[in-house]
C-alpha positions in Angstrom: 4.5 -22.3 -72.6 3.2 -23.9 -76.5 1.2 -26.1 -74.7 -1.2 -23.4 -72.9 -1.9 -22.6 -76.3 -4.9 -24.7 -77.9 -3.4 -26.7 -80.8 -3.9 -25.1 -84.3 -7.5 -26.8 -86.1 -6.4 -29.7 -87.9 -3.9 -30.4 -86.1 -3.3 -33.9 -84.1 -4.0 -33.9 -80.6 -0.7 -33.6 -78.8 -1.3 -36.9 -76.6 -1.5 -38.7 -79.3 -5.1 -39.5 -79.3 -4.7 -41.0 -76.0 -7.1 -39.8 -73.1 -6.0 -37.3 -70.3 -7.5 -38.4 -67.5 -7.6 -34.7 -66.0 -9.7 -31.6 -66.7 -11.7 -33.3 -69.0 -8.4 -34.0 -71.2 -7.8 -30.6 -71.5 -4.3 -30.7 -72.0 -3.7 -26.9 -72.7 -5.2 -26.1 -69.2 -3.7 -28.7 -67.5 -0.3 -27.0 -68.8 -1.7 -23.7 -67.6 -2.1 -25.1 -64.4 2.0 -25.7 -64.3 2.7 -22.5 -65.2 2.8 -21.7 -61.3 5.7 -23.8 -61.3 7.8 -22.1 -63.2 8.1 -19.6 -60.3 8.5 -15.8 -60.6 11.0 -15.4 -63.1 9.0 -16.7 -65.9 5.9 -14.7 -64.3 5.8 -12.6 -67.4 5.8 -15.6 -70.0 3.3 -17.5 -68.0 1.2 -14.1 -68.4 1.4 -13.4 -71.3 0.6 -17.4 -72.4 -2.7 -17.3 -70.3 -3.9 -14.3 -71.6 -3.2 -15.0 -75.6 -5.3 -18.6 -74.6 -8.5 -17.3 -72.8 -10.2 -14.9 -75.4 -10.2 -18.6 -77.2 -11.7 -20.6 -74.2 -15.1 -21.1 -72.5 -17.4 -22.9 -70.7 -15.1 -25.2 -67.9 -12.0 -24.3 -69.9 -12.4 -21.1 -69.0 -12.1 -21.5 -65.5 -8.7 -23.2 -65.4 -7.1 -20.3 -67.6 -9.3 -17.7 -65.9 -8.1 -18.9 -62.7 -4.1 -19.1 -63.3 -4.1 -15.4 -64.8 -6.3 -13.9 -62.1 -3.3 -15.0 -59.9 -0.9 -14.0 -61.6 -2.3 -10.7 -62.3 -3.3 -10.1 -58.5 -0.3 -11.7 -56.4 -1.2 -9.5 -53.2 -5.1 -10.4 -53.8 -8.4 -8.8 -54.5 -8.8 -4.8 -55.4 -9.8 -3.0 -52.4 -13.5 -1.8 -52.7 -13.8 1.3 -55.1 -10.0 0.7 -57.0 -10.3 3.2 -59.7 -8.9 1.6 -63.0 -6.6 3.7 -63.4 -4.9 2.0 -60.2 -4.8 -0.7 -61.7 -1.3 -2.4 -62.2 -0.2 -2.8 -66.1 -1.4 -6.8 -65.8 -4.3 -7.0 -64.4 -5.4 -3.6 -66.8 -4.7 -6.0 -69.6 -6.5 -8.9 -68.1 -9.4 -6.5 -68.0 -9.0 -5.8 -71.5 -8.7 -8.8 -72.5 -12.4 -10.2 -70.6 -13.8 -7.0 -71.5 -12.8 -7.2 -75.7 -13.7 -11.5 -75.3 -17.4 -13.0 -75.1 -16.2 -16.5 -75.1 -15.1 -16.6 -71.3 -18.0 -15.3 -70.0 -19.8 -18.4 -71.2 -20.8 -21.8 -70.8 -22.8 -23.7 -74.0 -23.2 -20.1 -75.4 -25.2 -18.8 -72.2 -23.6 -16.4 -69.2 -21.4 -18.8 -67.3 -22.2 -17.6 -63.6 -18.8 -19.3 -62.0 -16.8 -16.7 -64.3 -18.7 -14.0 -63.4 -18.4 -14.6 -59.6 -14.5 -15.6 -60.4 -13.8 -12.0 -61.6 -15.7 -10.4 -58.8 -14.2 -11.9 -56.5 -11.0 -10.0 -57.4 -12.8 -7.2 -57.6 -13.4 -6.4 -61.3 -17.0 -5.9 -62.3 -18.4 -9.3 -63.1 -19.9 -9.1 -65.8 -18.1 -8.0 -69.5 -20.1 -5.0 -69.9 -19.5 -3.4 -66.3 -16.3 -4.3 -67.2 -15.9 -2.4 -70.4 -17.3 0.7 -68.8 -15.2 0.2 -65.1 -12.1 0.4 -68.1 -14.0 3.8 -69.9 -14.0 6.0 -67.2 
């Protein structure tokens, strides 16, 4: 699960300086991405990992983690049309509080970052942070 996490600033890259040739040599998605196979017992780890990692993350990185705890957070698949939030199970709540509470997700080069927002609506949330703060508020 410590490599999901970006490494601290300063710090050396964990391959050593060599090149990953995958997700652009992001290594702390890539180990996102294996997460899944962990299976269901370390579901709630996995979680929790993924969503301490994408307040920190945009543009394509964004994506990857984005991705991973959207799946965890909706096993059965997208909310049904009109799913109040308070229906909403205690992960994918805190997924929504997380996106709502963190800009940097939302974009790409410091402009709205279209492929997140149709990411999130396509499970349903609002797709864009501020629908998403209010969909939360009431």
């Amino acid at each position: 699960m410590t490599w999901t996490a970006a490494p601290p600033a300063g710090t050396d890259d964990p391959t050593d300086g060599g090149w990953l040739p995958f997700l652009n040599g992001d290594l702390s998605g890539y180990a996102g991405l294996t997460l899944r196979q962990l299976g269901p017992r370390h579901a709630d780890r996995a979680f929790d990992a993924l969503t301490d990692r994408l307040p920190a993350v945009s543009g394509d990185q964004s994506l990857t983690v984005l991705g991973e705890t959207l799946r965890l957070a909706f096993p059965d698949g997208p909310l049904a049309s009109g799913t109040p939030a308070a229906s909403l199970t205690p992960r994918q709540r805190r997924l929504a509080e997380v996106l709502s509470h963190s800009p940097e997700p939302w974009l790409i080069d410091g402009e709205p970052f279209g492929n997140v927002a149709m990411l999130v609506g396509e499970y349903g949330l609002p797709d864009d942070r501020a629908a998403l703060s209010a969909y939360l508020a009431a």
